[in-house]
Structures are given as C-alpha cells and as structure tokens.
Residue, then its C-alpha position, 0 to 999 in steps of 0.5 A: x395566416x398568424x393564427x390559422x386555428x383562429x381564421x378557421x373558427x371566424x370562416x365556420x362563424x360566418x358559413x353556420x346558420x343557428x336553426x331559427x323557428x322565423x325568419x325575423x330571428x335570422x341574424x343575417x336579415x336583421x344585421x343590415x337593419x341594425x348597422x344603420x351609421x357608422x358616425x357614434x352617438x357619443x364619444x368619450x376621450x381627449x387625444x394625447x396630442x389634440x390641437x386646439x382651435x376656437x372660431x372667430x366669433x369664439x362660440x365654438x371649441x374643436x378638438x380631437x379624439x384619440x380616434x382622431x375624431x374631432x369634437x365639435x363643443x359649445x358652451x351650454x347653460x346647464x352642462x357647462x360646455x357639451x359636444x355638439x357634433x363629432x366629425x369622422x374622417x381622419x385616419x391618423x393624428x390630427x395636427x392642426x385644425x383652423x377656422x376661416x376667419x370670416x365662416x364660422x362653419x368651416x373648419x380645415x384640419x390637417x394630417x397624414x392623409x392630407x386636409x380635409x374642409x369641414x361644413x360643421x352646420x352638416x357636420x359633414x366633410x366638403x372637400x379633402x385635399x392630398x397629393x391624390x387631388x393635386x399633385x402640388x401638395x405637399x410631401x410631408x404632413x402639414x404640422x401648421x396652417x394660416x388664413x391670410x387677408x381675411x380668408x382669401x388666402x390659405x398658408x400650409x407648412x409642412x414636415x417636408x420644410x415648404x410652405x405650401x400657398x393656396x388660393x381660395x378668394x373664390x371657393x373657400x373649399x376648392x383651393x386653387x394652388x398658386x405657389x410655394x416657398x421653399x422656406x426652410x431646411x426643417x419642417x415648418x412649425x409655425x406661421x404667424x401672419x401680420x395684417x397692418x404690414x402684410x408681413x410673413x414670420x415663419x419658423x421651424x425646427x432649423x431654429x431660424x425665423x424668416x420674415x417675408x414681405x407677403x404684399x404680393x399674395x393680395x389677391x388683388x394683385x393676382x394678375x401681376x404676380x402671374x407676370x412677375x413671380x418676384x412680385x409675390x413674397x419676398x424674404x426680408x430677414x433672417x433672425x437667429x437666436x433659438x437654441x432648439x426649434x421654434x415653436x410659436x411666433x406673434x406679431x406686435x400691433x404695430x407691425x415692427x415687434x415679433x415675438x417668438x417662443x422656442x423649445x430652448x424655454x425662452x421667449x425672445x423679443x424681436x426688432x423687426x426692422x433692423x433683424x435685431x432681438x431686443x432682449x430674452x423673456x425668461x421664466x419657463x422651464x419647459x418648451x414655450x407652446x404659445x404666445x398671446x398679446x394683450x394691450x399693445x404689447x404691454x401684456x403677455x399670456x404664454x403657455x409652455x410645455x412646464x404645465x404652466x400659463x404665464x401672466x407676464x406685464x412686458x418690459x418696456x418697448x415703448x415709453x412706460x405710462x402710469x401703472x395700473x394695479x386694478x385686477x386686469x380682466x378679459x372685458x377689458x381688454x376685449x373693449x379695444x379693436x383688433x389689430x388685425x383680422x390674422x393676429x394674435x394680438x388683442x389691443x387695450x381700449x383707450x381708458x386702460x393704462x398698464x405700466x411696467x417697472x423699467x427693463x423688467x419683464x414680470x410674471x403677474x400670475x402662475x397658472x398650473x394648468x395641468x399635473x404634468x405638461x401642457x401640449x396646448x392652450x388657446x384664449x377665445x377671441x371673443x368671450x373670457x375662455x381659456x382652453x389647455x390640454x396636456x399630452x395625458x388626453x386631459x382637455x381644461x376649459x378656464x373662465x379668465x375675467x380676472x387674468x390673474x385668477x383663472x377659473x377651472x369650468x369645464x374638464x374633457x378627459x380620457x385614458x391614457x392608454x387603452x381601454x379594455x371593458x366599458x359598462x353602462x349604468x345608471x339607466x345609461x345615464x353613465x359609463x363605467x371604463x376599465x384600462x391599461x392606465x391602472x384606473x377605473x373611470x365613471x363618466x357622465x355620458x351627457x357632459x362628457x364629464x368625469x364623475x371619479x377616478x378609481x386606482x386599481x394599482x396595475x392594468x385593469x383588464x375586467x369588469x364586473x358590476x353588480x345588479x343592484x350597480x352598488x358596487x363594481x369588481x376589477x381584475x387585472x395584472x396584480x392579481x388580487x381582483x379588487x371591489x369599488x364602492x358605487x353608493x353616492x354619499x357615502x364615505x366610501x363612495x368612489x373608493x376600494x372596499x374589498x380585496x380577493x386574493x387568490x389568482x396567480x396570474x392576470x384575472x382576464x374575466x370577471x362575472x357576477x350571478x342574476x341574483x348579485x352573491x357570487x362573482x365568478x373570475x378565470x384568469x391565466x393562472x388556469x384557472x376559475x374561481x367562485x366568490x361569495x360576495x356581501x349585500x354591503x361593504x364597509x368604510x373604505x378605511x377598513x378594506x375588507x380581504x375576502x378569499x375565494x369559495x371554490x375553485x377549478x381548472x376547467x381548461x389546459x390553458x388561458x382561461x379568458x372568458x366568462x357569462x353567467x346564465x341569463x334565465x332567472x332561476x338558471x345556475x350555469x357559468x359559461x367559460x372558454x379559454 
C-alpha cells in the first residue's frame, strides 16, 4: 500500500514464468532444493549490547549477535578461540543468558519474548518460557537470572520490579513456578545468591539492596513452605546508600560482607549483619558493570562502563597479614575451594598471603579494556580468561595469569551500524563488508577475526573488488569513490590509493568489467559514470586522484544499480535506477 508501483513489480516477478528449454532450469523446482536451512553456516558480528556468560567448567563462552543470535565459542589450539555453534531463536535483544551450574549443556537466555532452555550438545532449543506457557511469568523482559542451591532453583528479575521463583529440581527444562516476590519499586537489575548463609541480595534501579533470608527455597523444604508461605523468603534488610541504579552485587566468603557497584560510579562495602555500609570504593569514573572477589576478600576485579577493569587490593575488613609483592596470578587463586557453588567469590589457597596498607583501598593495576566503554566483562571460572565487551559490537577475550598484566588473545567484533554490500574473496576464505560505520571491513571467516579496518570517511554504501582481488573500490555519502589496497606485504596493504572525484551525490553502485580496467559507478546525482582503472597503484603515502572517462545520464532519477556482462568477450553495462 507504501509503495504500490513496487508491490505490482514484486506480484508480476512471482506470476512470470522465464521460458526455460528443461524442467531443471525451473527456477520454481529447484528453489525448494536450495532452501534446505534456515540456521547460517557463519555469522559475523558482536551485539551492541551482548551479555556475557562462561560455563561452570569455563570451556564454553556465549554471546549474542546483532541478530540476537547467540554464539556458542571455545578456545581452539590453532584459531585461538572459534565459534562452535550458533543458537537462532530470539526476536529481540538477548538480555542475560545463564549456565546451569551443574549441565554445562544447558544454556537460559532471556528477552522480550520470554525465555528460552538451550540444549547446546543439539544446539537446539528445548523449552521456551512466556506468558503464553504460563500466565505466572512475568509482565516485563527478564533483565537478570540465578540458579540457586545448585540448580535446583531458578531466580528471574525482571522490568516489571518482581522476582519471579522457579522450581526445577526435577526437570531443569520444565519450570514449575512456586512463588514470586514482590521485590522492588523499579526493574530488578541484579541478584546475587550467598550459598554458605542462604542469603538473597537484590537490587535495581530504585537504588535500594534487599537482603532476604532465602532458607525457605531449599527444595527440601517444599512441603513446608506449601503449608506456611512465611516459611519461604523472608526480607531482612534494607541498604540504602547508591546515588543511581544499582547495577551489580557479590556476596564475601563468609557470608557477612556484600559488596555492591551502582551507576553513581562507586563501589560500597556492606556490613550485612547490622545494614551498615563500611565504607565507599572510589576510583571509577563510569557506571560500576561488575564485581568479582578474589582471596577472601582481600582482592577485587571490577569492571565499569570508563572502559577500564580494575585491580583493587581491598582495605581491611579483617586483620592485615603480611604483604605479598609477588605478581598475583589466575593459578593461584584458583588453588583454593570455591565458597559456594553460586558466588561469585573465588577463595585464596592456604599458602597465599596479601596484605593491604591500612584504611586504604588500592588500585594495583588499570586495565583499558576498550576504546570506549565497557558493557560487559566476565573471569572464567576455571582457567585464566577474561572476557569484556563494549556497546561499539567489539567482544575482547584477555589471557589473565598475571592479574596485573592481562593479555589481549582473542578479539570478536562487528560494525556498528548497518552493513550495506558484503563480498567474499580469497577463495572464500575471507570477507569483505562495507557499512554505514564509515568503514570497510576484511574478516577472516574461519576465526571470525578481523584482518583490517579501512576508513572511507563517510557511509559506505558500494563495493566493488577487482578480478585479480588486489584492490577494492567504495562509494558512498562523500562522494569521491575511494580505492583500497588488497596485496599482503606491501606498504600500501590495508590502506586508501586512489581518490575519484566526479559524483555529486551519494555513489549507490559500484561495478567492475571481466577483464579488471573499467569501473563503472551510478549514483543519485543521475548519473552514470565509466572509470579507467591502473593494473597497480602506488604507495599510500601518495594517493593517486583519477577522474572519470565518461559519463551519461541514462535515467530521470536515482541511478542505483549496476552488473557488467558476464560473458567473457561481452561489453554491455546493465543499469536501473
């Protein structure tokens, strides 16, 4: 009904039959051959707002997509870390995923269209979970999710500020509900879930922490707290002191310490017993993403929307010991036992000392994770991996042995706005992507990594890439159509070579002849325009300013779309507009 001229050329496409010699040059008999799946064999790109979650044994990594696809990736000898699997389902921005604690397979992710149970031995979905399968869920997206008492209980919070409590002792993928708290006056942001006290911190954007005594949601105690609700959680405390939502929450290893980050940029240290705060960490100057303690709460890792990760040697909370000024690693910290099966606490091994200056909370080392923000950031529960993301769809996987010093081993990234032409080349081997970011991307299609980033200084809207794949030409919203150096070891590999001015309005096509020595661009200037191109280019330091060799007008509009003739011997130039 928008575009009526359009809806008539798309109903005469479908009801015209292109005369065809054999019935194997039907298009419409081998069309339903060729549509045989509807899951990509690869996909390249990080979500601007991907969450971030590794499995309890810490082998696999997830994230999302910008087509909220998740990625399923492991660590692989020879690529560094590879995809693994690509889960298709969601419809809208995924915004958390959690790992069972005790099935490394099983994978819930949350959005607008509810939750959905992941098999990721199949890489199929299992189970989906929304107001349509039981009218109990919840009213608003769930923003944050916990596996309590080793699974057997699954805590959802959500926009609509209830936390929402799941049973699921007997089928991880069938939950049953079983109650729900009425929790908060703003969505819930975070839950975090102390084991050794079976204690509930949770919190939001209402700026305040609730401490519920969660005793009751053993499963054990199922019987009982059918007979007497009261019996099943219990509101202990209230803490107030975030200027802003609060954002994250960890619980200390004994239970009697939280420790909470909020989007007022601070950290704030909490006496869970009396409902007092201890005192303020300060030192971030962006929104406080993530907490994580190390060695009984001596050391800290948080990460914060300033695009930095902090090292922090805490204060004292109990007596100071000796200090220790050996560089801290992953492998010893991991020495020590977990504190619980739901913490976010990794304890110290008994040999290891660290010891803090008094009434001092010290940054040991500054980690810029990213260029601009950081989203997201994750420590893999078992080996010495770090994982942060940014809000510009850049995914960064860090080796940690040495706390102090991590080390960048693995990048996923992705443009960071829409993608307009894509070609594959290098024997498809690669892939080369032109967007509305102002760049031009080469990705290496096996590890999904980036090869180079080429500036087009405007949106690139075409591409074109010559036979022998030396070099590739960009058009776009600035006009001048501007050529790229594709030769490896060269000094101009990567890098702008050519300059052609001559279009007045946005180029919108781009095509180059069989034989590699004209390029053809239309653009919405009316126009088309013929290019002789050089068999070489030289050094980037000098680029080269070519301007056109001819030049029509063959259509009273827009002139949008290009293909030279395939046939070897053929000089015919298609256009329509």
């Amino acid at each position: 009904e928008t575009f009526p001229r359009l809806a008539a050329t798309k109903m005469r496409a479908e009801h015209t039959r292109l005369p065809s010699d054999t019935a194997e040059e039907d298009p419409e008999m081998i069309a339903p051959a060729a549509a045989t799946s509807t899951v990509p064999m690869k996909v390249i790109g990080v979500g601007s707002e991907t969450p971030l979650v590794w499995s309890t044994d810490g082998v696999w990594l997830c994230f999302t997509s910008g087509d909220h696809a998740i990625f399923m990736c492991q660590r692989d000898p020879q690529e560094g870390f590879k995809i693994d699997g690509v889960l298709m389902g969601h419809t809208s921005i995924v915004r958390h995923m959690e790992f069972h604690p005790s099935d490394r397979n099983l994978l819930v992710s949350s959005a607008q269209d509810g939750l959905r149970f992941w098999n990721l031995m199949t890489k199929q979905q299992v189970m989906m979970l929304n107001h349509q399968v039981d009218h109990e869920y919840h009213d608003n997206v769930v923003d944050v999710m916990a596996f309590i008492y080793s699974g057997r209980v699954l805590l959802t919070g959500s926009r609509d500020s209830n936390i929402k409590i799941w049973n699921v002792e007997r089928n991880p993928t069938q939950p049953v509900f079983w109650d729900t708290l009425y929790a908060h006056k703003a969505p819930v942001l975070c839950l975090s879930f102390c084991a050794r006290t079976r204690q509930l911190a949770s919190a939001g954007r209402d700026s305040v922490i609730k401490v519920w005594d969660a005793s009751g949601l053993d499963t054990s105690f199922e019987g009982k707290t059918k007979e007497d609700s009261s019996l099943k959680v219990t509101l202990t405390a209230n803490l107030e002191g975030h200027r802003g939502d609060v954002s994250c929450l960890v619980w200390g290893s004994k239970g009697t310490t939280l420790l909470s980050g909020g989007k007022d940029n601070v950290i704030i240290i909490w006496e869970v017993v009396t409902g007092t705060p201890v005192r303020k960490v300060l030192g971030h100057h962006g929104d406080v993403r993530k907490i994580f303690l190390l060695n009984e709460e001596r050391m800290m890792l948080s990460g914060a929307n300033d695009a930095t990760v902090k090292l922090w040697e805490l204060g004292p909370i109990a007596p100071a010991t000796s200090v220790d000024t050996g560089a801290i690693t992953l492998a010893d910290i991991l020495g020590g036992p977990m504190a619980g099966d739901d913490e976010q606490h990794i304890a110290a091994p008994p040999q290891m000392t660290l010891g803090v200056v008094e009434n001092v909370d010290k940054v040991v080392a500054t980690l810029t994770a990213h260029e601009t923000d950081l989203l997201r950031f994750s420590v893999n529960p078992r080996f010495p991996l770090m994982a942060t993301c940014s809000s510009y769809n850049c995914l960064r996987i860090w080796g940690i042995d040495d706390l102090a010093k991590p080390q960048l081993v693995h990048e996923f990234v992705g443009h960071e706005m829409a993608v307009t032409r894509v070609k594959l080349c290098h024997g498809s081997q690669r892939l080369l992507s032109c967007s509305q970011d102002f760049h031009l991307s080469l990705f290496h299609l096996a590890s999904f990594r980036r090869i180079a980033r080429m500036d087009c200084k405007g949106s690139a809207l075409s591409l074109a890439l010559t036979p022998d794949e030396k070099y590739c030409f960009v058009g776009g919203n600035d006009y001048p159509i501007k050529g790229f150096c594709l030769v490896p070891d060269t000094s101009s590999t990567f890098k702008q070579v050519v300059e052609m001015p001559g279009h007045c309005g946005q180029v919108l096509s781009l095509a180059i002849s069989n034989d590699g020595k004209i390029l053809a661009s239309a653009a919405q200037d009316f126009s088309l325009k013929l290019w002789q191109l050089a068999a070489s280019y030289g050094s980037s330091d000098n680029v080269a300013e070519v301007g056109p060799c001819s030049g029509v007008e063959p259509h009273n509009g827009h002139c949008i779309c290009l293909a030279f003739s395939s046939h070897p011997g053929g000089g015919l130039l298609a256009s329509g507009g």
